[in-house]
N, C-alpha and C positions, 0 to 999 in steps of 0.2 A: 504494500500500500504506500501510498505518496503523502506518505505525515509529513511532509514543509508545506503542500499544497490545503492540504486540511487544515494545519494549523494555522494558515494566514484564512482562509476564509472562515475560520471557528473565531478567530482574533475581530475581522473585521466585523463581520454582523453581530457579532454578541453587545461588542464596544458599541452600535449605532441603536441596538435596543435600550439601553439605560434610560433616555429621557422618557420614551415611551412608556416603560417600563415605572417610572418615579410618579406620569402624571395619572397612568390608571389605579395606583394603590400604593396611595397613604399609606406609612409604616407607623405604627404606634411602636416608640421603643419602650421596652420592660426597664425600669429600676423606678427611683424616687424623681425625675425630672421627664417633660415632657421636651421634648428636643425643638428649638427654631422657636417656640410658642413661649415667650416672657418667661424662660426657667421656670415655671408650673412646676410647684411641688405635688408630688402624686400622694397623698397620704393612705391608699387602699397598703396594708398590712404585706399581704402577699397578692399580685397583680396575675400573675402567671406560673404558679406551682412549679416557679422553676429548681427547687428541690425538693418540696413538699407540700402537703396540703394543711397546713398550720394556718390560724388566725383563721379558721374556713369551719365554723360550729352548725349544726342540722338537726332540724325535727322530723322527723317519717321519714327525712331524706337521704342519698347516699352520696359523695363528692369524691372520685378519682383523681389521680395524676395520669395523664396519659403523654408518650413523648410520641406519639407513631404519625399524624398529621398535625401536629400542630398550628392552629391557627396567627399565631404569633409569637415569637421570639423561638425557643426550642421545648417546651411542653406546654400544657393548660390543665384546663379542669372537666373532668364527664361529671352532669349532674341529671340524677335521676329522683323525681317527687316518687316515695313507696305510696303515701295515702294525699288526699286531695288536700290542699292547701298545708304540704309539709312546705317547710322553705330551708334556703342555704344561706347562710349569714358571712358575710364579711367584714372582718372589723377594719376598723382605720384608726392612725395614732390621732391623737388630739390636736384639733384645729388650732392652725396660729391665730391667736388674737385679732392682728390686724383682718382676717378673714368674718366677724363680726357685722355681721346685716349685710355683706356684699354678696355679689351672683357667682352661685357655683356649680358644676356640671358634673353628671358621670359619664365616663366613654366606654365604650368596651366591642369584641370583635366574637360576633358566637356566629353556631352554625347550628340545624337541625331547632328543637324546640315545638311547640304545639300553640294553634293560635288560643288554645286556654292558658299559656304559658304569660307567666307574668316578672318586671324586674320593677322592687319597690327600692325609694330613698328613704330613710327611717330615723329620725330623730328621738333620740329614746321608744317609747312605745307609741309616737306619731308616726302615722304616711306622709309625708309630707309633697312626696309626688312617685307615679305609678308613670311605667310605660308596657304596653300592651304588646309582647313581642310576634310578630310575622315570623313565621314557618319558614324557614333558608334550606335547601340543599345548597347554597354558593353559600361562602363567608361575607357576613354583613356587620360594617358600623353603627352602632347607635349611639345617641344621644340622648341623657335628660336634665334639664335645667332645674336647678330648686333653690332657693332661700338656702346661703350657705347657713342659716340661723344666730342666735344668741349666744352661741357654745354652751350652754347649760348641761346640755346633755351630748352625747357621743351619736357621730353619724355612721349610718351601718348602711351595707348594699346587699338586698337578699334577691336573692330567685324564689321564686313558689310557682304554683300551679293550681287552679280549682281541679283538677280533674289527676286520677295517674299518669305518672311522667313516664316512662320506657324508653327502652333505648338509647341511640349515641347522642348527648346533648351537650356541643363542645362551646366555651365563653373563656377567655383570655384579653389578656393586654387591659385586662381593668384598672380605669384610671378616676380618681376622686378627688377634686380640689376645686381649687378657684376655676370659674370656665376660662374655655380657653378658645371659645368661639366668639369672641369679643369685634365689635366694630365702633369707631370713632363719630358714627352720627346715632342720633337718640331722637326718639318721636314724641308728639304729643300725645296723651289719653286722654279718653273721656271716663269722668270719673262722676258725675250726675246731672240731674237734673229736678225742679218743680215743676206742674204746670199747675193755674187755679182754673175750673172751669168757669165759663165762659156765664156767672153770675156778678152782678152788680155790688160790688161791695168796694170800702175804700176804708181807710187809716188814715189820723192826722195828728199833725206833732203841733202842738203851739207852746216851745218852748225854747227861753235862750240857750240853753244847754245842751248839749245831744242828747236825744232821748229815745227809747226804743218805740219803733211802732205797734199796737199792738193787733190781736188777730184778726182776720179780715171775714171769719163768719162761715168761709166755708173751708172746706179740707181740698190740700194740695195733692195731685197724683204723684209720686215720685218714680222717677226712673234710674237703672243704677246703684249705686251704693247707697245713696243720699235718704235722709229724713228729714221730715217737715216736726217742728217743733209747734206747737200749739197755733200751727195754721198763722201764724205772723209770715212776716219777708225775715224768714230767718234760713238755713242749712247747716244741717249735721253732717259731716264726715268721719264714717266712722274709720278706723284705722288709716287716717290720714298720715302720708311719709312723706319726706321732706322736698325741697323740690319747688317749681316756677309756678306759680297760680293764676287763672285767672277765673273772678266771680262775677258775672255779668246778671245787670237785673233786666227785664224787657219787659217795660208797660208804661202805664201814666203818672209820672211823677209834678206834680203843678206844688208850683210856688204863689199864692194870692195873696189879696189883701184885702179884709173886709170894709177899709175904708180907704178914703184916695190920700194914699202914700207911697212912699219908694221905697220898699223893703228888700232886702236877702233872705236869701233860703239855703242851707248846707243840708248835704248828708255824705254819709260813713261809713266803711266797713270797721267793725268790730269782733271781739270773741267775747266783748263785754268788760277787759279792762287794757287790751293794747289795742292801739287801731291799724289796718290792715290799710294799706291804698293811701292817697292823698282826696280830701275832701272835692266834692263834686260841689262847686255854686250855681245857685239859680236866683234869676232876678224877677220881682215883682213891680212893677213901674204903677202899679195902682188904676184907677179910672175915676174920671169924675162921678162926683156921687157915689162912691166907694161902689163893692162889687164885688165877686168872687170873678177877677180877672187876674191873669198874671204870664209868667214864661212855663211853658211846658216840655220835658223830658222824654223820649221816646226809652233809649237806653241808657245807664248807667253800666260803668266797664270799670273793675277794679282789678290793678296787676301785682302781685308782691310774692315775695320769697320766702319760704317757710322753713326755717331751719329745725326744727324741737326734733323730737322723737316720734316713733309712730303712736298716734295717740288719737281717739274721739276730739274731734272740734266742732264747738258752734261759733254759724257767725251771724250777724243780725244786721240789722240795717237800720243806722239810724237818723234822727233829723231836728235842724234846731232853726231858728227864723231871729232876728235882732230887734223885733217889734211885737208888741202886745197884741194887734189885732191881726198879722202876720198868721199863717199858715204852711208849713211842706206836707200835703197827703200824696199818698200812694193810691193809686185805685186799681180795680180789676173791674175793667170794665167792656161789655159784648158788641159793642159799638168803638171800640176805642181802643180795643185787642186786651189780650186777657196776661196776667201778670205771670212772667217764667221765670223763673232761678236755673243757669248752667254753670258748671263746675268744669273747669280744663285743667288737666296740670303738664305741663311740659318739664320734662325732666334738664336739672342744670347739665353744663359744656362739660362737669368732669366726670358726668354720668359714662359709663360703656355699656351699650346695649347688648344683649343674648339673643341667640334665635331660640324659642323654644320649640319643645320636639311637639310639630304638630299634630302628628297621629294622638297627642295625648288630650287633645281639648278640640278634638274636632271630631263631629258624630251627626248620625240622623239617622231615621227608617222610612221605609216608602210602600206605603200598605197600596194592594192592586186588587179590582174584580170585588169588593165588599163594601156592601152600603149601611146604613141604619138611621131613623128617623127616631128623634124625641118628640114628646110631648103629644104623640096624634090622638085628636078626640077630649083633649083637657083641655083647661080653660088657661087663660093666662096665670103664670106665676111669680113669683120672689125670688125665687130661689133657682140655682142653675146645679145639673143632671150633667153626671160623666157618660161619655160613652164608652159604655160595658160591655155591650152587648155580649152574648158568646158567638154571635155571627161572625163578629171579627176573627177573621184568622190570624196566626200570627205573619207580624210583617214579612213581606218578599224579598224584600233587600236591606243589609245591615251597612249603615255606612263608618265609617271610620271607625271609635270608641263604643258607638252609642252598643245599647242592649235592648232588648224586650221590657218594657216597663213591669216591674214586680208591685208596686205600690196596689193597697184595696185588694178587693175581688174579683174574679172576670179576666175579660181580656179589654186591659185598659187600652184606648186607641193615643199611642204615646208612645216614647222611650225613656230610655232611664243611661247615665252616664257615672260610672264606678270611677272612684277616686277622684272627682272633679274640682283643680288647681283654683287656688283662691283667682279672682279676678270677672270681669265683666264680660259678657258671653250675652250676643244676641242670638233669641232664641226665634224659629220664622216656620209658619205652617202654609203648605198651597195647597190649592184644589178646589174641589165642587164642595162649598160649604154655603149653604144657603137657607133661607127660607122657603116656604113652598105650600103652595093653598092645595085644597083639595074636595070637593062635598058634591052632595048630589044635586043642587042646584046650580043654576047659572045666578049670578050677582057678580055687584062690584064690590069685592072684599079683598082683605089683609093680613099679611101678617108678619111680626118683626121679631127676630130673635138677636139675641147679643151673645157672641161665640168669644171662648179667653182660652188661653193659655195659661196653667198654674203649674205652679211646682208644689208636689204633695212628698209628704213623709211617709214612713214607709207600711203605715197604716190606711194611708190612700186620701187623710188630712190635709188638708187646703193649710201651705202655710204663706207664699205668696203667690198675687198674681203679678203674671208676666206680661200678656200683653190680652189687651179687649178688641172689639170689633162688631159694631153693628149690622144687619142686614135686613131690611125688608122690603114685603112679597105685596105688590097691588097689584089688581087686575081684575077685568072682565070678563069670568069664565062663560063659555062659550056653547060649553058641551061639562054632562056629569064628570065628576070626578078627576076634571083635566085640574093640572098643576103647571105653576110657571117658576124658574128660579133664579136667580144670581148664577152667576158661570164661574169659570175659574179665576178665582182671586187670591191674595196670599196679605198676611199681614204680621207683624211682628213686634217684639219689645225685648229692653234690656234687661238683662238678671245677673244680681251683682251675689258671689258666692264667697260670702268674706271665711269660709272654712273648708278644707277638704275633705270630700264626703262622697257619697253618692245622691244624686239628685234625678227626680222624676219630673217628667212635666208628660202634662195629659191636656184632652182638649174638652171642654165643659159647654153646655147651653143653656140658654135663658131665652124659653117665648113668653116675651112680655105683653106682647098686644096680638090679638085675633081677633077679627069682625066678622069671620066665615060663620056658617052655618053649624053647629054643633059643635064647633070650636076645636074643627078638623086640620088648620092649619099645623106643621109641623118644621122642626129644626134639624136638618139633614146634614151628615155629610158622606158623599157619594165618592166610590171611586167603579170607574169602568175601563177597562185596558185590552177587552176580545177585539176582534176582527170582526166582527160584527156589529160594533159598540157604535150607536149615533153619535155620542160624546166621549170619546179617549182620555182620559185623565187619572192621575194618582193622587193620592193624600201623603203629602212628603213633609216631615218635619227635621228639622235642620237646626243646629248647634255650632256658630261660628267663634273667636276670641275676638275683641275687641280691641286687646288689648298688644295684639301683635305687632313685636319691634320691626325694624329694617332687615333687610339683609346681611348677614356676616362675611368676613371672611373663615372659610370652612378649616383651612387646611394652609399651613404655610410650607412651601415645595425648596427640598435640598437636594444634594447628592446622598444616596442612602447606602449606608454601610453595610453589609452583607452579614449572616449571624456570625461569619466564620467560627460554625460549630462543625460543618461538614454535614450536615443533618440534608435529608433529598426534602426537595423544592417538593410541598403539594401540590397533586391534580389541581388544574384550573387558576395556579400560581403564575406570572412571568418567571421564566424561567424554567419551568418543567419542561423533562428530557423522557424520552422515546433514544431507544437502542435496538435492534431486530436484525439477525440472521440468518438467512437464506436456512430450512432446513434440511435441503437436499442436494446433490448437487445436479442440475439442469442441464440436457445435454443442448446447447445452441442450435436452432434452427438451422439447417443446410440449405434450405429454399431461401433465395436472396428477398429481402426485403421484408420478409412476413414475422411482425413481433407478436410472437405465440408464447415464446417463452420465459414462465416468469422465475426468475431470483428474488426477488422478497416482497413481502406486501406486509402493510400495517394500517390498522384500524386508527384515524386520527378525529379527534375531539375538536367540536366548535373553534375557531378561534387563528390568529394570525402566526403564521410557522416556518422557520426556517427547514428544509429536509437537505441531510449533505449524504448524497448515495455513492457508494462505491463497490468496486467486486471483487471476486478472486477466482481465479478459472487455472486451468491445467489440460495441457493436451494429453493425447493418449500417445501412445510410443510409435503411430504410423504418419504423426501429421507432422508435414514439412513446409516449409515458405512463411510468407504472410499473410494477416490474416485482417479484413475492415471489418469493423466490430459495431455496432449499432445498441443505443440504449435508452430507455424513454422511464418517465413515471407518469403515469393514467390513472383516473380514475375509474375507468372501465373496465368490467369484470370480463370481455367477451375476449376470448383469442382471434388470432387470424390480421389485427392491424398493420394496414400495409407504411411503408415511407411515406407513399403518394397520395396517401389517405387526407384531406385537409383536418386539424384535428388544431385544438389549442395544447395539447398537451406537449412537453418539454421534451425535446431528445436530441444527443449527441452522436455526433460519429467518429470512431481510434479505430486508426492504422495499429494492429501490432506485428512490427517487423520481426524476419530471420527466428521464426520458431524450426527448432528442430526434430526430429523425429528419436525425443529423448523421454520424452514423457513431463516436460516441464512446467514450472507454474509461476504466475505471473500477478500482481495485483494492479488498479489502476482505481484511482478516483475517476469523480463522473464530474466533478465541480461545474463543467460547461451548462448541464442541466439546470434547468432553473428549481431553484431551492428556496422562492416564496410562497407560500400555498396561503390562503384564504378558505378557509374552511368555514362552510355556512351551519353545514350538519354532518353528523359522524359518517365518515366517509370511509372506504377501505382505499387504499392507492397500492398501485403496482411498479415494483422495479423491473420492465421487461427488456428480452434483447433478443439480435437476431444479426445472422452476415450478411454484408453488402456483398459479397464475391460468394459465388458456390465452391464449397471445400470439395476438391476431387476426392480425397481419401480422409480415411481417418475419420476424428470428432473431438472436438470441445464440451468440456464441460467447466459452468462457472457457477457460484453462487453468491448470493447478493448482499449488500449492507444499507441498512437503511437507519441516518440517527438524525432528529429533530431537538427544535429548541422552542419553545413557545416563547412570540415575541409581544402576544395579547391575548 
């Protein structure tokens, strides 16, 4: 064989694989440091069993060292759940202080696993966040963000399972500390809001001093985190963190004068003893004959910076005038727009944003083909009815996180999301939800129902609602028993989850008004999805975060060190090698031109490949002269391919001179051959050959070499 020929073409394409090789797969390195990523301290205990399975404690479970495929560095860990929600625990050394309220991530590299398979973050005996692992045959990275915490207590990384675990279930290169998926731009949040309905009511301050306003009579809707304190222009924030604020109020704020004079008017944000913002003035220019005239406010906008702790805040709004018959009121009023409180916080410049793992706060189901109607045949009510029915099937499609809702009895028409990360999360329902008349006369009747969204406990208890929506049904029925309704529409609201938990949201109704005939009207929500169907639609409810930063950067790219353990490159790795031997030896075609004859063949996997073929042959003791030698790799399994045949596949042609009739043997690479294959799917390929010249006597016989490199 021609080893100076091989080893320059082994030299050069290996050397030109490296960057390709660097940008399809991230190296997580094993020890205490994350390599290129800010010196990231790793504080996972033991990352990768790489002598033991120590710091690595189990309930019903069982935790191997295995060195045989290791997914990262030179062994890892097999873990297997014996009974349903055993788990495997990971310690880590004690958090550095400075790590104290900042963002911090796990990383890690597994394979196999079950989609009941679960990896929690655990702050003493809190979840503090879950990620729901995907089923791998390939080696996958994952990500989860959490609250590096208070340090009070020690953070652990466990695996569990709801279900039995079996078989090979490989995770390595686990990394625990400050994230390391950090970027230099940072987003605003929405973090709440008030609305007042759309009733007449107002507040007024007639005083030198700031003074609070008080309540306005009716109750505010909150959306978000946010509370209304005693119906005033007030907001509660609860677990407020530190950070860029802005409090905006939107309605009618009038400065007057009850007699003709030229007064002022301020107001204020406060928390009741620091004030927040810089005073907002308004001026009253008075009118003759005095008057309730003066200057009017659309919006007030308050911007400040909140340094404290995370902590419940209120702030209120205050108002003070420099004159005795002077007035500043607030009003809500239906002619003049109705009074809202919003909350922004934009995080300060030295904030660094995280991507969180979105699989983990992203969810919904999509119920198909089943309908149900509330209320037919009763009269209007108070009160608003889940839909339970047992007609509902369970949903058709699971999307991200979410579950089948367990909340109450029945089959709630909902979902339910396990472990759900504190933060604001719009929740959004579509489809055929309607009103819908119904009776055996023709008239002009009605009917209106009001559809919500709630999130229930796990008793099927209403704790909040999420979002409302009216609908109703008039019409001129025409014929008995015909029905008209709303079509498809979709509405939504935010839910703010200041705890991690599991949370259900289901969809409820209320028919408030019926003028039909025996008070037949009813509150439907329909889904139909046959080929048959006059109306095509699903009932889809949906679970987005709100609170989703920017983009990161994932991965910062070096030159990567090799384990130099000697340990073989796993299947579906850069770098895995293929080696194959002819295992006969093949006598060459005599028929010029026909490649019949094959020297080696090998089975090759998806994926981009270097092949370097070479032979070895030996004449028999009657063959004399020279000899043109012919040699291809095919992936065609059929014998008989001529030279002349148009074909894409690869083939050389060697002179080998002055053989003698000695019985000799000879080696020769094929390097001329092209040696890049693209492989789309598992393929078998052929080393075949055959003589350009017809051997008058004698016979050849050769056998073949076939060794690869994966270059992707």
């Amino acid at each position: 064989m021609n080893f100076k020929k091989l080893a320059f073409w082994t030299t050069l394409f290996t050397t030109a694989a490296v960057p390709l090789a660097t940008a399809q797969n991230p190296v997580i390195l094993q020890g205490n440091y994350v390599s290129n990523v800010f010196g990231q301290s790793n504080f996972i205990l033991n990352p990768n069993a790489q002598t033991n399975i120590a710091n690595v404690t189990t309930v019903t479970a069982t935790v191997t060292r295995s060195t045989t495929t290791p997914l990262v560095a030179t062994s890892e860990f097999n873990v297997a759940i014996g009974t349903a929600n055993g788990t495997a625990t990971w310690a880590t050394r004690a958090f550095d202080a400075g790590m104290k309220g900042q963002n911090c991530e796990a990383r890690f590299t597994y394979r196999g696993f079950a989609a009941t398979s679960k990896v929690h973050i655990k702050q003493g005996a809190n979840t503090v966040a879950t990620l729901n692992l995907t089923p791998a045959t390939d080696p996958r990275i994952a990500s989860i963000n959490f609250p590096c915490g208070d340090l009070s207590t020690a953070t652990t990384f466990v695996v569990t399972d709801t279900a039995i675990l079996a078989g090979t279930n490989e995770i390595g290169g686990i990394y625990v500390g400050l994230a390391t998926n950090q970027a230099n731009v940072a987003q605003a949040e929405f973090v709440g809001s008030l609305a007042w309905p759309n009733t007449s009511t107002s507040s007024s301050v007639n005083a030198t001093t700031f003074t609070a306003f008080s309540a306005l009579g009716t109750a505010a809707i909150p959306k978000g985190s946010v509370t209304s304190p005693s119906n005033a222009p007030k907001i509660t924030i609860p677990n407020m963190k530190a950070g860029n604020y802005r409090i905006q109020f939107t309605g009618n704020f009038l400065c007057f004068s009850a007699i003709d004079t030229d007064s002022t008017c301020a107001v204020r944000l406060t928390d009741g003893t620091t004030e927040f913002g810089s005073q907002s003035g308004l001026r009253s220019l008075g009118a003759v004959g005095g008057g309730n005239q003066g200057e009017t406010s659309t919006t007030l906008s308050f911007d400040f910076e909140y340094t404290g702790t995370v902590a419940s805040k209120t702030f209120e709004l205050q108002g003070r005038t420099n004159g005795a018959n002077t007035y500043i009121r607030v009003e809500n009023n239906p002619s003049g727009g109705a009074l809202q409180i919003s909350v922004s916080r934009f995080p300060t410049s030295s904030e660094l944003v995280v991507t969180p793992e979105r699989q983990n706060v992203w969810g919904g189901v999509v119920y198909t083909n089943q309908n149900q109607s509330l209320f037919s045949g009763s009269a209007p009510g108070t009160t608003y009815t889940t839909f339970n029915n047992a007609t509902w099937n369970q949903p058709t499609l699971l999307k991200g996180s979410a579950a089948v809702t367990v909340s109450g009895s029945g089959n709630h028409l909902g979902f339910s999301m396990s472990n759900l990360p504190v933060g604001n999360y719009k929740v959004e329902i579509s489809g055929l939800i309607n009103a819908g008349n119904g009776g055996a006369t023709t008239a002009d009747v009605f009917t209106k129902c009001n559809f919500r969204i709630v999130e229930t406990d796990s008793s099927g208890t209403v704790r909040t609602e999420v979002a409302r929506q009216g609908h109703g049904d008039a019409s001129v029925l025409t014929s008995a028993n015909e029905e008209t309704r709303d079509y498809v529409n979709s509405f939504s609201g935010v839910y703010n989850n200041t705890s991690v938990a599991t949370r259900n949201f289901v969809l409820q109704a209320n028919k408030y008004a019926d003028s039909s005939s025996g008070a037949v009207g009813i509150c439907q929500a329909f889904s139909q999805t046959t080929a048959s169907a006059s109306l095509n639609t699903n009932i889809t409810f949906l679970l987005t975060p709100l609170d989703q930063p920017s983009n990161s950067a994932l991965y910062v790219q070096g030159p990567v060190l090799g384990a130099q353990t000697g340990a073989a490159i796993p299947a579906g790795y850069v770098g895995e090698t293929f080696s194959v031997i002819g295992t006969t030896d093949a006598t060459i075609n005599t028929t010029s031109g026909i490649f019949s004859t094959t020297l080696a063949q090998q089975s090759i996997n998806p994926g981009v490949w270097m092949v370097i073929p070479s032979i070895h042959c030996k004449e028999n003791s009657s063959f004399t002269g020279a000899i043109r030698f012919g040699a291809k790799i095919t992936a065609n399994s059929g014998d008989n391919w001529s030279i002349t045949t148009a074909t894409t596949d690869g083939q050389v042609g060697l002179t080998i001179p002055n053989l003698t009739a000695n019985g000799s043997e000879f080696s020769q690479d094929l390097s001329g051959l092209p040696m890049f294959l693209n492989v789309t799917s598992s393929t078998t390929y052929y080393l075949r050959s055959t003589s350009y010249n017809n051997l008058n006597a004698g016979s050849i016989t050769c056998r073949g070499i076939l060794k690869g490199v994966r270059l992707n």
